[in-house]
SELUM-326431 format. One record per residue (C-alpha): residue number from 0; residue in three letters; x, y, z. Coordinates in Angstrom, 2 decimals. Layout:
<ronus>
{resi: NUM, resn: ala, u: X, v: Y, w: Z} $
...
</ronus>
This chain:
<ronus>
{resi: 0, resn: unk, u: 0.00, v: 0.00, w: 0.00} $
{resi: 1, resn: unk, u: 1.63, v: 3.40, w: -1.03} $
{resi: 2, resn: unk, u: 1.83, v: 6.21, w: 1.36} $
{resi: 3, resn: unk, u: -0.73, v: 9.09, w: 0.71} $
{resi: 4, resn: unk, u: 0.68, v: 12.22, w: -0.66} $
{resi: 5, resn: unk, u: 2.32, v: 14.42, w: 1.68} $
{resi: 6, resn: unk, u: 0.46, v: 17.89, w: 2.17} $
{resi: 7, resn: unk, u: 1.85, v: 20.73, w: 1.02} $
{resi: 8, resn: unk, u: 3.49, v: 23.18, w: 2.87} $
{resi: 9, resn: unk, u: 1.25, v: 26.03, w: 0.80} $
{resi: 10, resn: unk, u: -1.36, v: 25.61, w: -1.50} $
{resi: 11, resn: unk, u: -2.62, v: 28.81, w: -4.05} $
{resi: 12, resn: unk, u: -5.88, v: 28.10, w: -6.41} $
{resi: 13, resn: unk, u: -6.94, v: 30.31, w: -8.76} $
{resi: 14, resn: unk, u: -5.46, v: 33.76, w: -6.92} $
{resi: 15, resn: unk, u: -6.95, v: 36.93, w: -8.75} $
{resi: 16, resn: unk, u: -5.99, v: 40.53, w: -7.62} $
{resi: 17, resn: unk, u: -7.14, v: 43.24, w: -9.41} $
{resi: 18, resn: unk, u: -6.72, v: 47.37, w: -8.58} $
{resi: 19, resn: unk, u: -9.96, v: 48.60, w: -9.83} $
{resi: 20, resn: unk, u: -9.97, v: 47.74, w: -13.16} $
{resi: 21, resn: unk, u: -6.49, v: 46.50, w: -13.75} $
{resi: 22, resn: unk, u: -6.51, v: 42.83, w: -13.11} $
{resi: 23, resn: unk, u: -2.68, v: 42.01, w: -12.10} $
{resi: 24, resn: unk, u: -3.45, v: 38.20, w: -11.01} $
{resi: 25, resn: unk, u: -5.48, v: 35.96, w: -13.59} $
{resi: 26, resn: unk, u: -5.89, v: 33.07, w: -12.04} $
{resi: 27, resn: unk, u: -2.40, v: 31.57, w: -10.46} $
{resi: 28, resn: unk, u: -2.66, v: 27.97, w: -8.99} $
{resi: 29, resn: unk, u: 0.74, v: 26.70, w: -7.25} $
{resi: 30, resn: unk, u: 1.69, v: 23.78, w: -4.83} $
{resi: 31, resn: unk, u: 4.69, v: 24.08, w: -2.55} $
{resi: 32, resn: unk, u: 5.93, v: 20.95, w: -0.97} $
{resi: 33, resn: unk, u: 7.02, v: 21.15, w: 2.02} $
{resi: 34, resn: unk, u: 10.56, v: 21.55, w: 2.41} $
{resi: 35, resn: unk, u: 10.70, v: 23.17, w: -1.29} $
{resi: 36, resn: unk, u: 12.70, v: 26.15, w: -2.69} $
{resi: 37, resn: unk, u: 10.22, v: 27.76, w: -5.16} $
{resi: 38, resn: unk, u: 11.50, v: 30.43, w: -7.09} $
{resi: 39, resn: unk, u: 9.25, v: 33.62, w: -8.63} $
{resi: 40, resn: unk, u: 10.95, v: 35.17, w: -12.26} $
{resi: 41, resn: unk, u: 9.70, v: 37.18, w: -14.87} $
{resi: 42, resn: unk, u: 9.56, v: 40.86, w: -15.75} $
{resi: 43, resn: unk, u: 8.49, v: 43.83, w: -13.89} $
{resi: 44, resn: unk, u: 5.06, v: 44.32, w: -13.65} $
{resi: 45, resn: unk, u: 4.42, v: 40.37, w: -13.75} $
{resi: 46, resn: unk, u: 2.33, v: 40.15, w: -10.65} $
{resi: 47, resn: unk, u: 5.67, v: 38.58, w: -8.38} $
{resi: 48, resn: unk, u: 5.31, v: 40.80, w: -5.30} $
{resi: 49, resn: unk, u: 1.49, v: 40.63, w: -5.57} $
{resi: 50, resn: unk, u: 1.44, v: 37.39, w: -5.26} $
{resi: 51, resn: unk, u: 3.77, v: 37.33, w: -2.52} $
{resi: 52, resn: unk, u: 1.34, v: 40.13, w: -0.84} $
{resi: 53, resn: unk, u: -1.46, v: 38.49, w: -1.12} $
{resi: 54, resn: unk, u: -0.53, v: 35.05, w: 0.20} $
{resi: 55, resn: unk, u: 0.05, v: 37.21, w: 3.61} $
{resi: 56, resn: unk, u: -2.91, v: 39.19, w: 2.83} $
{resi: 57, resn: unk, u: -0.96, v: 42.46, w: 2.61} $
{resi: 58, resn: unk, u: -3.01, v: 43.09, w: -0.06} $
{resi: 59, resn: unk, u: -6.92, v: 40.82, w: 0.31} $
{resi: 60, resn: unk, u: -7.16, v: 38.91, w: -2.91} $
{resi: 61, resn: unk, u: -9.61, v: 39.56, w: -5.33} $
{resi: 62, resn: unk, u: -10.75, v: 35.51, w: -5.44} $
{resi: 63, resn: unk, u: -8.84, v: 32.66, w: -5.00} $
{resi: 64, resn: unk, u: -7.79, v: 29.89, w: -2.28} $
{resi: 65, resn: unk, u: -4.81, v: 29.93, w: 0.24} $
{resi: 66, resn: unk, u: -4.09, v: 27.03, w: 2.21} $
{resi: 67, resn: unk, u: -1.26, v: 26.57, w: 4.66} $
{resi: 68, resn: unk, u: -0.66, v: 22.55, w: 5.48} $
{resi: 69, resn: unk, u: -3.79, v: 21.91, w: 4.29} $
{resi: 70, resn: unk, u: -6.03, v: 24.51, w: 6.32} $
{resi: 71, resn: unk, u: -7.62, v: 27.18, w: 4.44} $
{resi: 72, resn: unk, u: -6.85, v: 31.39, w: 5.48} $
{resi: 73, resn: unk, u: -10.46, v: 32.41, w: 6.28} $
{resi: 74, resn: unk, u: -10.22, v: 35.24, w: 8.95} $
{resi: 75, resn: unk, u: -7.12, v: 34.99, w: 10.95} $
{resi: 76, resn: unk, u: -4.86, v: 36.97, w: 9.62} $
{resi: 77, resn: unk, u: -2.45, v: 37.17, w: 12.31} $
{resi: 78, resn: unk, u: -2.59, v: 33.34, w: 12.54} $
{resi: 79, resn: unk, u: -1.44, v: 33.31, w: 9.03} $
{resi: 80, resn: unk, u: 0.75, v: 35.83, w: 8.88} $
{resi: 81, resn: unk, u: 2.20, v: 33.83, w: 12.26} $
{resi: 82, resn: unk, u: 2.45, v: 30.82, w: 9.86} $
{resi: 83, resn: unk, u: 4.27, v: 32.72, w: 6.39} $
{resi: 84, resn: unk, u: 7.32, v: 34.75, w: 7.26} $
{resi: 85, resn: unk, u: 8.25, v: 37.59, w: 5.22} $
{resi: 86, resn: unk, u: 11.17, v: 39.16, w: 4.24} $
{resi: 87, resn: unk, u: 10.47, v: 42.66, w: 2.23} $
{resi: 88, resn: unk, u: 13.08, v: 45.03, w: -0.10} $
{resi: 89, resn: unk, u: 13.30, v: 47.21, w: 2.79} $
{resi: 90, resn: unk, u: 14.30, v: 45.96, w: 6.19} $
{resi: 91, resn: unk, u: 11.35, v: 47.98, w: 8.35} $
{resi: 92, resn: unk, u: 13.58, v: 47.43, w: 11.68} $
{resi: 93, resn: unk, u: 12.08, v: 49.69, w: 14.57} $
{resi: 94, resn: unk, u: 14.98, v: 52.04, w: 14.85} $
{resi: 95, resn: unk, u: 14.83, v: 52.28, w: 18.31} $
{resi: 96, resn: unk, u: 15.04, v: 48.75, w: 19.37} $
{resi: 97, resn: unk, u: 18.45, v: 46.54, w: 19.78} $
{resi: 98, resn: unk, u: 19.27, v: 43.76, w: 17.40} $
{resi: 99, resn: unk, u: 17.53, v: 41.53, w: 19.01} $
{resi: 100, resn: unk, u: 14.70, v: 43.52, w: 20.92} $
{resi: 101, resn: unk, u: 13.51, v: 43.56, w: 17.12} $
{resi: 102, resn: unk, u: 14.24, v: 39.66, w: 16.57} $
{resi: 103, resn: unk, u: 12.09, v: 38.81, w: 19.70} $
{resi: 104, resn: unk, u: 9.37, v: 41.18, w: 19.75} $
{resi: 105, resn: unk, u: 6.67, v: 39.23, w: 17.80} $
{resi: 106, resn: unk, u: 7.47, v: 36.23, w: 19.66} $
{resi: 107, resn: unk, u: 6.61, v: 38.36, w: 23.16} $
{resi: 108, resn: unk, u: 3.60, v: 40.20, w: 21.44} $
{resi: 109, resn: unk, u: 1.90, v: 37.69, w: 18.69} $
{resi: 110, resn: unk, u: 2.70, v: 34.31, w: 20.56} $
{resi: 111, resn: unk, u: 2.77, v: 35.83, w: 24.38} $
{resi: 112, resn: unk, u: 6.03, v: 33.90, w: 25.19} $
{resi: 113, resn: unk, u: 7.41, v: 34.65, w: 28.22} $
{resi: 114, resn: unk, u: 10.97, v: 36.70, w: 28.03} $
{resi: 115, resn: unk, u: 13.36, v: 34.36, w: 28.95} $
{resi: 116, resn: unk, u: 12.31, v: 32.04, w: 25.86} $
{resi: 117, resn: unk, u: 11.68, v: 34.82, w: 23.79} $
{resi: 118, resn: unk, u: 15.17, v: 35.84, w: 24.21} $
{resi: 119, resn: unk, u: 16.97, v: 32.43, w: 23.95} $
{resi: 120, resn: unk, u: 14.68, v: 31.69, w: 20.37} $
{resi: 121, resn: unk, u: 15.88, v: 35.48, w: 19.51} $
{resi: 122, resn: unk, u: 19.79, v: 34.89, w: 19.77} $
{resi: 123, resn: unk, u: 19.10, v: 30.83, w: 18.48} $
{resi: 124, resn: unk, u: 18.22, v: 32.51, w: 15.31} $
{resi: 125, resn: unk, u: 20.10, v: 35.55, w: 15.40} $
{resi: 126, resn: unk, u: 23.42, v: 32.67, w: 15.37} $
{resi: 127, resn: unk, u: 21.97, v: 31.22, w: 12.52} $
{resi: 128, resn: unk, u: 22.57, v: 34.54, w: 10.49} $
{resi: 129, resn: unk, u: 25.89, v: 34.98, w: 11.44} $
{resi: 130, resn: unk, u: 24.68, v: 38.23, w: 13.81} $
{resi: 131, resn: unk, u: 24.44, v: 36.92, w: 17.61} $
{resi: 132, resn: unk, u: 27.81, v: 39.42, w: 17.95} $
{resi: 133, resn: unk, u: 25.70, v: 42.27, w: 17.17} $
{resi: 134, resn: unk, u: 22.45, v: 41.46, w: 19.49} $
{resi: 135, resn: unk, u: 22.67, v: 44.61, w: 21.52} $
{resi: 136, resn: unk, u: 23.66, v: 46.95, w: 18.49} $
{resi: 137, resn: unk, u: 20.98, v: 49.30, w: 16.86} $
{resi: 138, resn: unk, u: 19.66, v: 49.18, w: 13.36} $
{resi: 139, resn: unk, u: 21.99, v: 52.43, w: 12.78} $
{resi: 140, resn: unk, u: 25.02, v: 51.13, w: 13.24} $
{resi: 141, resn: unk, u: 24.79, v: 48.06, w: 10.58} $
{resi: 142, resn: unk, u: 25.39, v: 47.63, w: 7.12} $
{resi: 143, resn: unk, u: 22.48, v: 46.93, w: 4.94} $
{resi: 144, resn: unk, u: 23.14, v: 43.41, w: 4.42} $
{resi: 145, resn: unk, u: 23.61, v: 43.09, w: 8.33} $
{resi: 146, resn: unk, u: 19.56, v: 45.01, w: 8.70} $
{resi: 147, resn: unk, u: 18.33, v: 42.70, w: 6.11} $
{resi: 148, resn: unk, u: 20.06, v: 39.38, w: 8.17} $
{resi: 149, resn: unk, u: 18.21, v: 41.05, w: 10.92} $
{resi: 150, resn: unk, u: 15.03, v: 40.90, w: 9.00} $
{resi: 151, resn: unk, u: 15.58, v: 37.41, w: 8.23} $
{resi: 152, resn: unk, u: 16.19, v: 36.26, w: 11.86} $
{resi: 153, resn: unk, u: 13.06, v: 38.43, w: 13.19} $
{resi: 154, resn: unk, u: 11.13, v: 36.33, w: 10.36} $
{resi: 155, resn: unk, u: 12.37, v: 32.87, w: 11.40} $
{resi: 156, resn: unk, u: 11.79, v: 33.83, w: 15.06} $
{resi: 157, resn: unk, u: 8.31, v: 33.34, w: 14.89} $
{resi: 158, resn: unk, u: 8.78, v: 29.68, w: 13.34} $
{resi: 159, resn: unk, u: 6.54, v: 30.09, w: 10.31} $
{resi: 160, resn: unk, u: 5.52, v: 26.83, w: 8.16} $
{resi: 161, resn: unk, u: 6.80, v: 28.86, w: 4.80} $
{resi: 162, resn: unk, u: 9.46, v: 32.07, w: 4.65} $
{resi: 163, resn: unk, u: 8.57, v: 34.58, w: 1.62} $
{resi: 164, resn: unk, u: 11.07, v: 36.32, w: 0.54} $
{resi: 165, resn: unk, u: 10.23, v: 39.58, w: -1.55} $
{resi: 166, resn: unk, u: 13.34, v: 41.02, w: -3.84} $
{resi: 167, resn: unk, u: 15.53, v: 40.13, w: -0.68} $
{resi: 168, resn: unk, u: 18.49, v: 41.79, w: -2.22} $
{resi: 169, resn: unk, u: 17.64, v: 44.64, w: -4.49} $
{resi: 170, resn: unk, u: 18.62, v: 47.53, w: -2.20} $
{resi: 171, resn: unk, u: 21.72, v: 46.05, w: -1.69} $
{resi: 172, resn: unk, u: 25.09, v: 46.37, w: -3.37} $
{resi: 173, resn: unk, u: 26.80, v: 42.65, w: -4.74} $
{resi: 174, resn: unk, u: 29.01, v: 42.14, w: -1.71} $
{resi: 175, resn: unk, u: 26.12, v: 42.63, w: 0.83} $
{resi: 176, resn: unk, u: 23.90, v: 41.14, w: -1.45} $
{resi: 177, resn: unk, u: 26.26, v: 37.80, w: -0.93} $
{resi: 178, resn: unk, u: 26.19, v: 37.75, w: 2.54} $
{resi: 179, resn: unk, u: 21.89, v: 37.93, w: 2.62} $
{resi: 180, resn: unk, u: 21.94, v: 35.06, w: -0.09} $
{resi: 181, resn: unk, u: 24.07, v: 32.62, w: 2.09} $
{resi: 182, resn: unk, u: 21.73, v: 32.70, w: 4.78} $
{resi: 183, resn: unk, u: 18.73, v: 32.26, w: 2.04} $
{resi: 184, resn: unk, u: 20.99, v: 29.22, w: 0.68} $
{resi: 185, resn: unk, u: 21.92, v: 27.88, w: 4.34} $
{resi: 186, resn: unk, u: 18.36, v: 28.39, w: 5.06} $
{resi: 187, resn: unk, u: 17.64, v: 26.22, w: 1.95} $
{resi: 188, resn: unk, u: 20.04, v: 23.07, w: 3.03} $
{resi: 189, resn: unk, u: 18.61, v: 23.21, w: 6.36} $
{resi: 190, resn: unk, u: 14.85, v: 22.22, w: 4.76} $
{resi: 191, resn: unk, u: 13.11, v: 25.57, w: 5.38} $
{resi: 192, resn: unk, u: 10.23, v: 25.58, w: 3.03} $
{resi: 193, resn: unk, u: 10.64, v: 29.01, w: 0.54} $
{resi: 194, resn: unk, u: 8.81, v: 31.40, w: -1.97} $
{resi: 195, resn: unk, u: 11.40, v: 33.60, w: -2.86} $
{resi: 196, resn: unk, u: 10.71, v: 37.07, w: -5.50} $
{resi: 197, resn: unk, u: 13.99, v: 37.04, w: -7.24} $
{resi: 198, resn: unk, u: 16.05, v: 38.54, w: -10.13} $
{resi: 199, resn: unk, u: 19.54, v: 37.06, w: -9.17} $
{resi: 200, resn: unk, u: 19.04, v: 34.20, w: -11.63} $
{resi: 201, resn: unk, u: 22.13, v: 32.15, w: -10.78} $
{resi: 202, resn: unk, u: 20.94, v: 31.91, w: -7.20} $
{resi: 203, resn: unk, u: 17.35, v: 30.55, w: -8.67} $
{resi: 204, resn: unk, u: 19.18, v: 27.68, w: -10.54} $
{resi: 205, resn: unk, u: 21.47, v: 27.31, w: -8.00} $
{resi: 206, resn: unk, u: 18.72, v: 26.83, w: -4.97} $
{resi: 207, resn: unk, u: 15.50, v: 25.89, w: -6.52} $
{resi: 208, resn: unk, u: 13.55, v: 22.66, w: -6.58} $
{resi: 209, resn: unk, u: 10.98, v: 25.27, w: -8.83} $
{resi: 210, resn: unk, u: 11.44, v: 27.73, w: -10.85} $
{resi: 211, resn: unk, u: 7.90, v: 29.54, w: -11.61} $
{resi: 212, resn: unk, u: 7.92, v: 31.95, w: -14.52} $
{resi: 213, resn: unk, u: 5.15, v: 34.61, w: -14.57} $
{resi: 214, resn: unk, u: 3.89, v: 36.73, w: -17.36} $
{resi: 215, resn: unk, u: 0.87, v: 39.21, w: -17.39} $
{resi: 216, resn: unk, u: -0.34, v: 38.19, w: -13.58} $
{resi: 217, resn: unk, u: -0.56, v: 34.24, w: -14.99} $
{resi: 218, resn: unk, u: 2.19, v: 30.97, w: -14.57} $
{resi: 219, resn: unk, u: 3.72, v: 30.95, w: -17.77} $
{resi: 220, resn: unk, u: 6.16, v: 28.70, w: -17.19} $
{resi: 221, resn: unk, u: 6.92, v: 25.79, w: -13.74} $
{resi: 222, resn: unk, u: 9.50, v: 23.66, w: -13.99} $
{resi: 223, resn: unk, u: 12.48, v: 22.42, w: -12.21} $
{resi: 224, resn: unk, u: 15.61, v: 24.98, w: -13.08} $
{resi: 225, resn: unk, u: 17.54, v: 22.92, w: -15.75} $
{resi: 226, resn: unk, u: 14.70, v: 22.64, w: -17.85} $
{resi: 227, resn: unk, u: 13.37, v: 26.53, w: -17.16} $
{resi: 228, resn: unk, u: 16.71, v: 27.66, w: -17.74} $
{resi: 229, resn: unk, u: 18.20, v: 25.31, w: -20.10} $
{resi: 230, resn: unk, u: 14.99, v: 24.20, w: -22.18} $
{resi: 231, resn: unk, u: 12.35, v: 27.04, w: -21.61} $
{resi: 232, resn: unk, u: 8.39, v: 26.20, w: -23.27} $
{resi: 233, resn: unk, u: 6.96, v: 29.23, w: -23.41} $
{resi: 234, resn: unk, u: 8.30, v: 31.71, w: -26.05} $
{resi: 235, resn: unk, u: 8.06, v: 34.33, w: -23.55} $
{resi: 236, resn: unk, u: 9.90, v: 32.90, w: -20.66} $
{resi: 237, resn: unk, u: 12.57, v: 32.28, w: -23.40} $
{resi: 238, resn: unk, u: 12.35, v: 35.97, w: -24.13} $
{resi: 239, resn: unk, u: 12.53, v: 37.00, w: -20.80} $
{resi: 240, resn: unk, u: 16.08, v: 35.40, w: -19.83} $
{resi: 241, resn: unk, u: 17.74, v: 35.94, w: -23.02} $
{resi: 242, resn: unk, u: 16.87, v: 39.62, w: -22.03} $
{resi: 243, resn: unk, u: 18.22, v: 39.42, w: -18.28} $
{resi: 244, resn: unk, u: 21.32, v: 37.53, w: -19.49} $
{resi: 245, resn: unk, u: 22.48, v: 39.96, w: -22.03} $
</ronus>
């Protein structure tokens, strides 16, 4: 007797956003094992960082389905936002908060842990980012790619089922933007399930299990890397990384 399929880790059907008459999401169905890097590509304009909005209801859907392990987002939005980590462009620290003051606040406020385990989860994941040295620091006195690590570490601190990951790196310059991918790719080894906005395209062949093309608000193209990259379907998607490796 085979083993029923595993649920995934996030489940999207048929996701439609529009701003009043400009329809940016027709229709995107998408299932994301769990453990899975899932990469988003594909023009500006394409509907990426919708998407990624709307799964933590940043933006309410127009229509459309989100499930998280199998249970559907009706109403609790802080239970789902509690279950899908973000990670934005910018790195929205609260300025006036330590290091880790901003890693464990969530955890005190959203899940009412008490301090002492608040603060032990903060500087367990604060290590994992390479930035437990720099716990009582302020946002100020780091370096982009340091804020951003931050970011990353106040995500995972509230132990989310999936981490998005929204243009990650795009306000950074390459060498910080190296140091934020090795925590995306360490993050990757270690199993953590991720839906990750991207236009570095050697880290999306590099990482992903998925790559997920999207054109005009709509999946153009889903495929493991080697074949998006190396054997693209759809004329467009063909289009779109001949353009982005020129």
């Amino acid at each position: 007797m085979t083993d029923p399929p595993a649920t995934p880790a996030l489940s999207v059907r048929n996701l439609h956003k529009s701003f009043g008459p400009l329809e940016v999401l027709r229709g995107i169905s998408l299932d994301i094992a769990q453990g899975a890097v899932v990469t988003l590509i594909g023009a500006s304009g394409s509907g990426k960082s919708t998407f990624l909005r709307c799964l933590n209801h940043l933006e309410q859907p127009t229509s459309g389905e989100i499930y998280v392990d199998g249970v559907p987002i009706t109403d609790d939005i802080a239970g789902l936002r509690a279950r899908l980590g973000m990670v934005f462009q910018q790195f929205n620290l609260w300025p006036h908060m330590t290091v880790l003051g901003n890693v464990i606040e969530a955890p005190l406020r959203v899940k009412r842990m008490p301090r002492p385990e608040a603060v032990a989860l903060g500087r367990r994941f604060l290590a994992k980012v390479n930035l437990l040295d720099k716990q009582d620091e302020y946002p100020a006195r780091l370096s982009g790619g340091q804020q951003q690590r931050v970011a990353i570490a106040r995500a995972l601190a509230m132990e989310p089922k999936v981490m998005l990951f929204d243009e990650a790196t795009s306000s950074l310059d390459p060498e910080l933007t190296n140091e934020v991918l090795a925590v995306m790719r360490d993050l990757a080894r270690d199993g953590t399930t991720m839906v990750v906005v991207t236009h570095e395209m050697a880290f999306a062949r590099e990482v992903s299990d998925r790559v997920v093309f999207l054109h005009m608000g709509q999946v153009e193209e889903d495929g493991p890397p080697a074949q998006v990259f190396g054997a693209p379907v759809s004329p467009r998607c063909r289009q779109f990384l001949s353009s982005v490796r020129a």
